[in-house]
VOPABA-737762 format. One record per atom (N, C-alpha, C): residue in three letters; x, y, z. Coordinates in steps of 0.1 Angstrom, whole numbers, plus 5000, padded with zeros to 4 digits. Layout:
# residues N
AlaXYZ/...
***
This chain:
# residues 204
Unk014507468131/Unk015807438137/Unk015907288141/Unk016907248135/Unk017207078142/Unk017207048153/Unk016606968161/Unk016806948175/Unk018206888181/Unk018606988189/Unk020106928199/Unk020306768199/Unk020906718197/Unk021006558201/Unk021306568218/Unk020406448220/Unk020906428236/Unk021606338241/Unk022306388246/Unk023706328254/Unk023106198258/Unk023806088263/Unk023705968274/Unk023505998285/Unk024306148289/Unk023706158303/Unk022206218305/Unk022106288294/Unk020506378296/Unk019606258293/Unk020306178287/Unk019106078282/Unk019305968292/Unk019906008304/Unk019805908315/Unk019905988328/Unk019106058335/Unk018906108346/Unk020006058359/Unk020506068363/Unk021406048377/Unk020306118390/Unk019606048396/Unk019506078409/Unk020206078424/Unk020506168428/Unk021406128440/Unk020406188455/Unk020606088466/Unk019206138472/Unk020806148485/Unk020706258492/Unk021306268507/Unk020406288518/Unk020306188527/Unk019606268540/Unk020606198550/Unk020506318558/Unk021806348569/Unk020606408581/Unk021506438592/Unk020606518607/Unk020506658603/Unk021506748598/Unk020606878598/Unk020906968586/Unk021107078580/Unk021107148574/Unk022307238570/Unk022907258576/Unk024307318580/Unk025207328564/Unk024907208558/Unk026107158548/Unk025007248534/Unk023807278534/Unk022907278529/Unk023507368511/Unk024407458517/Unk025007578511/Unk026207488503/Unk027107418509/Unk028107328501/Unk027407238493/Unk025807168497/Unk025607068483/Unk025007168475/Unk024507208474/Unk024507368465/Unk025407358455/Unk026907388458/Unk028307438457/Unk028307328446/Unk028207208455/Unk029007048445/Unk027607058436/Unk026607028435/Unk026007068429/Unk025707108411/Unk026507258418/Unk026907348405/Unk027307288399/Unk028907258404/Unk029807188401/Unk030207098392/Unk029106978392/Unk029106868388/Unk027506888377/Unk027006948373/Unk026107038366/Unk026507008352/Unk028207028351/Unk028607058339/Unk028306928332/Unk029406828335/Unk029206688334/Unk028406578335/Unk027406608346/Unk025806528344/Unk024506638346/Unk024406688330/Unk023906738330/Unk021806698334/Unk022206598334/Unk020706518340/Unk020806498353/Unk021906528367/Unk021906508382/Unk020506568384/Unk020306518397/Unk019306528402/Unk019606478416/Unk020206618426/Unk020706588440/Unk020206688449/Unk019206578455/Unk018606618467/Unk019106578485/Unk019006718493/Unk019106748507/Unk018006648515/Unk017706588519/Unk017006588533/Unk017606558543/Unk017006688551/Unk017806678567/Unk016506608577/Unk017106558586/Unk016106518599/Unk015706628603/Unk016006728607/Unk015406868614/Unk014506918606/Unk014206888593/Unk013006938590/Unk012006788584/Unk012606678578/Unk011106578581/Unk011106518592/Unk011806548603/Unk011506498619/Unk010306588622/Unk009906678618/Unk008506798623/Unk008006808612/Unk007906788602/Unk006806808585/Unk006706738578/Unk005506688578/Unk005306558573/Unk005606588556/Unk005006688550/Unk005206768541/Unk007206678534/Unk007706718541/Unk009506718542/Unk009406578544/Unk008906518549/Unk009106348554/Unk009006318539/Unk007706348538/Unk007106248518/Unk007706298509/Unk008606418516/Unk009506438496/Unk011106358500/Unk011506308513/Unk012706268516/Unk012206128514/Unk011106098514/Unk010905918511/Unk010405898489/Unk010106018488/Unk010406028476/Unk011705968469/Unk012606078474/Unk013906098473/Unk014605958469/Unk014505858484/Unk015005798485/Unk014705658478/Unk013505668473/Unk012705578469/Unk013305528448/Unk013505678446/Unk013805678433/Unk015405728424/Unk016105748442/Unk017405758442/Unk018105628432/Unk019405688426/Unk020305608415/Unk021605538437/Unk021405658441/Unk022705688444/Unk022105728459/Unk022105678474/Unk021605728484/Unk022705708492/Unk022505848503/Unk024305898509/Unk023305938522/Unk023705818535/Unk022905868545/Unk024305888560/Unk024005988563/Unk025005978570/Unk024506148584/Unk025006068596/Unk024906168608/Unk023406128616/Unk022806028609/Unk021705938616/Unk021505858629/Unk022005928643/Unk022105848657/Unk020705858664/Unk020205888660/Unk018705948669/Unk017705868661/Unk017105768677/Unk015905698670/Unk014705778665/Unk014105898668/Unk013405938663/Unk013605978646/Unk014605988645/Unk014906008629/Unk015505898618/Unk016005768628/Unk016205638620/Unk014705568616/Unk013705538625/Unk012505498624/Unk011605568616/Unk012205648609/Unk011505708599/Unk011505688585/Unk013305698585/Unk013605678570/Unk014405528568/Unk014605468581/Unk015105358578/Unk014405238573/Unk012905168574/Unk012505108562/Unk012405158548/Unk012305278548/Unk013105338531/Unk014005288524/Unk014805298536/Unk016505328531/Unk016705138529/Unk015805068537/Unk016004908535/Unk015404858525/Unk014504938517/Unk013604888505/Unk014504958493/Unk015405028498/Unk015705118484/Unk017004998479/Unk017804978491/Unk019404898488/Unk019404828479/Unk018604738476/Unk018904648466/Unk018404658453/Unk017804768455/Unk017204818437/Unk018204968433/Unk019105008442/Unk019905168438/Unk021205108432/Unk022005198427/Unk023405158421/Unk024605138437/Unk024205248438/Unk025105248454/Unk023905288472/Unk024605248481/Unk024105288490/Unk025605348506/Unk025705418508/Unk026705438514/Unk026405538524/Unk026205468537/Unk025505498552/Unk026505488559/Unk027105608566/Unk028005658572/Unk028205758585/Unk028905718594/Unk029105808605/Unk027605838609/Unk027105718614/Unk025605648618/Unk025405558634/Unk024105538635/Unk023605418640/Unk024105298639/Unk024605188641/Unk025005118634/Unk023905018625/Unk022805028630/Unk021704978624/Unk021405048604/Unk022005178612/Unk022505288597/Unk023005228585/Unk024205238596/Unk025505198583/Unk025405028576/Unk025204928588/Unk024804828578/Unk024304808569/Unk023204918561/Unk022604938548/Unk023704968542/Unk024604988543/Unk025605008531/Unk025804908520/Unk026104908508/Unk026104868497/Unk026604938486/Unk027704878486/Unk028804948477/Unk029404828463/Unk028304768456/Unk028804698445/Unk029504558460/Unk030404498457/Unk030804408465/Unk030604418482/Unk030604518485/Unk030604518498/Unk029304568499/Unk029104468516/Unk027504448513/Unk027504428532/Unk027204548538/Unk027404498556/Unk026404488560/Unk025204458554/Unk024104358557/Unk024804218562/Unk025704188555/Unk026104038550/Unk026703988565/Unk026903938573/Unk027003878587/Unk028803838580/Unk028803768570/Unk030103678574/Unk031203778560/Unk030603848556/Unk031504028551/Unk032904008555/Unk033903988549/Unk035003998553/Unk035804178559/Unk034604248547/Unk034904348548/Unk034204398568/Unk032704358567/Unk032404368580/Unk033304328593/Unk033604228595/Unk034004158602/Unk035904218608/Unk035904318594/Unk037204378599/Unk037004508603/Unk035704538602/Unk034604658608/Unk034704668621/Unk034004538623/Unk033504518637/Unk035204518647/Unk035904448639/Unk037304478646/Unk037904568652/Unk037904668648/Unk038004818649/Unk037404898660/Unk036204808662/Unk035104848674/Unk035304758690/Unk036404688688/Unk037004678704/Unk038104718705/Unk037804758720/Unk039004828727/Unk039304758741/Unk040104718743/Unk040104638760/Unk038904478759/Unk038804428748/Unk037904328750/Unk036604378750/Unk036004518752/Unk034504608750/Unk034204648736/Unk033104628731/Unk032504678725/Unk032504838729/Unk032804918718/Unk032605058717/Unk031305168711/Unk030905228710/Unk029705278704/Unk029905298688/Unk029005318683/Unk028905338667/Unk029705458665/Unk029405538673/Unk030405698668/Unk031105648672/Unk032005628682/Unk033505658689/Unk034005488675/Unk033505408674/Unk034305318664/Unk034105388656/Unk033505478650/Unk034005568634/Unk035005678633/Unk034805718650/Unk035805838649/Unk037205768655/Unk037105648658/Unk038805578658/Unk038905558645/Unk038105508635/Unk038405468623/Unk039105618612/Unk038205698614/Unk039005808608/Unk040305868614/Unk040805838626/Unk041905878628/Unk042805808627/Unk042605678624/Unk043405598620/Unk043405518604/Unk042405678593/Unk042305678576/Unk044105638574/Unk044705728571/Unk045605688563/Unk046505558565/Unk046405518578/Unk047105398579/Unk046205278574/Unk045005288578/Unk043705168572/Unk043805198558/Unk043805258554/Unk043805248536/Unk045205198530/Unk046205188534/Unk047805168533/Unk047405008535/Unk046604928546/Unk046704828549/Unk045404758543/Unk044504808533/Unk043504758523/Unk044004748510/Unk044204608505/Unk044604568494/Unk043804618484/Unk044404628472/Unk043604708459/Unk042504618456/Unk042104478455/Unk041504408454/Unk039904468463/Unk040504558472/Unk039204548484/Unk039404688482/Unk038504758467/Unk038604858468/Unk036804968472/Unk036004858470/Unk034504898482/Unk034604978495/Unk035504868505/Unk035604888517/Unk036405028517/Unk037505028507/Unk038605178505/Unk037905318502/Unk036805308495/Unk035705368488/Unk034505408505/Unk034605328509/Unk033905338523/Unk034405408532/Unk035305408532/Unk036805488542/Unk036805658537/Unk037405618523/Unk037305768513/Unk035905818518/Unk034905798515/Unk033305848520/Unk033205918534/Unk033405848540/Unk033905888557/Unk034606058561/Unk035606028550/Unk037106108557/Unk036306238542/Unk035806278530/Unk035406328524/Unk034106388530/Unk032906338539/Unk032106428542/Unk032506458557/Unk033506408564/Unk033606498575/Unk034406608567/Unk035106648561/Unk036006748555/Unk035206878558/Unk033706838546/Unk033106918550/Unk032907028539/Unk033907058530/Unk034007158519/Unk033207128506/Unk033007228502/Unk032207198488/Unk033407088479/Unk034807128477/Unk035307058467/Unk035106928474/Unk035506848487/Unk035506728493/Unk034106658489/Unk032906748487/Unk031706658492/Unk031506618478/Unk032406738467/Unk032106678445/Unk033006568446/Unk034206588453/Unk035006448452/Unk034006328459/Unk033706328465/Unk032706188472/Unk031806128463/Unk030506268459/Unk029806248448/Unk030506208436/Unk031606278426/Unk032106238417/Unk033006068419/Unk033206008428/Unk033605928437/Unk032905768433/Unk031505838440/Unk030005728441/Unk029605758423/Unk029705848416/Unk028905848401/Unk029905698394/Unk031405778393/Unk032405718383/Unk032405548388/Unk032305538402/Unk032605348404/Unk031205298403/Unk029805368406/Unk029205298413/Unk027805318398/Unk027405408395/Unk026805448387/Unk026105398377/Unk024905308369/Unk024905208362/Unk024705318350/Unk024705258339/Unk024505288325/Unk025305428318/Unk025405508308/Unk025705598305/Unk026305718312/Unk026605748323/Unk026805818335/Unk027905918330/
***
């Protein structure tokens, strides 16, 4: 029998690595998963939650695996230092060698690993940052990392109205946000299918 020819995508693996605080969503990346199965038939999308490599070391070394050999790393729900001091020199060694990095509804220490192709909130003088940090006073005070994310999403549809197409990273940053709070299986394929289609290097 002639052997199948293999696709671009089998012949190019897609890793996507998520670690988040707990388990809950575990059943929806499941869902998206399937989902996206059809079309990259080489995905490779792994769970790690803090609730289980915060206690097993076992769980720690397959989430630093993960993250290490991720295309695509999605960290998000990260406020507790016992669980940033874990995977966060990871997640700082991985940024500049993955296709995307998109750290959200975090630490702020978190989310600055973000890396989205142009937008880069490492970067101090980020235009995109800088209109971040904007967002995070209220009365002349600085606000906390959650409560400036959860103003930012209640104020999604008007902040994307007022990002020029040019600044489509930061828009892409926004969409990320407002798609895994949703919470559903179809929202979390749209994010993922989201991060493959813009961010994705080679054959995808």
């Amino acid at each position: 029998m002639t052997p199948r020819p293999i696709s671009p995508p089998e012949a190019t693996p897609l890793r996507i690595a998520i670690v988040t605080m707990d388990s809950h969503l575990s059943g929806v990346i499941a869902a998206a998963r399937a989902a996206l199965a059809a079309d990259h038939p080489g995905l490779v999308l792994e769970l790690h939650t803090a609730e289980r490599f915060a206690a097993d070391p076992a769980s720690l070394a397959a989430c630093v695996r993960a993250i290490e050999t991720a295309d695509i790393v999605i960290a998000t729900m990260l406020f507790l230092d016992d669980h940033i001091r874990l995977v966060r020199p990871h997640l700082e060694a991985r940024r500049t060698n993955c296709d995307a990095m998109l750290c959200i509804l975090s630490a702020a220490e978190i989310v600055n690993l973000t890396k989205l192709d142009r937008l880069d909130m490492s970067r101090q003088k980020n235009p995109a940052l800088q209109f971040l940090r904007s967002l995070r006073k209220r009365g002349g005070k600085e606000v906390s990392a959650a409560e400036s994310q959860l103003r930012m999403l209640r104020r999604l549809p008007r902040l994307l109205r007022l990002i020029p197409g040019t600044a489509q990273d930061l828009r892409n940053f926004f969409l990320g946000m407002s798609y895994w709070l949703a919470g559903s299986a179809d929202n979390i394929e749209r994010l993922l299918r989201l991060l493959v289609a813009r961010y994705a290097a080679g054959p995808r």
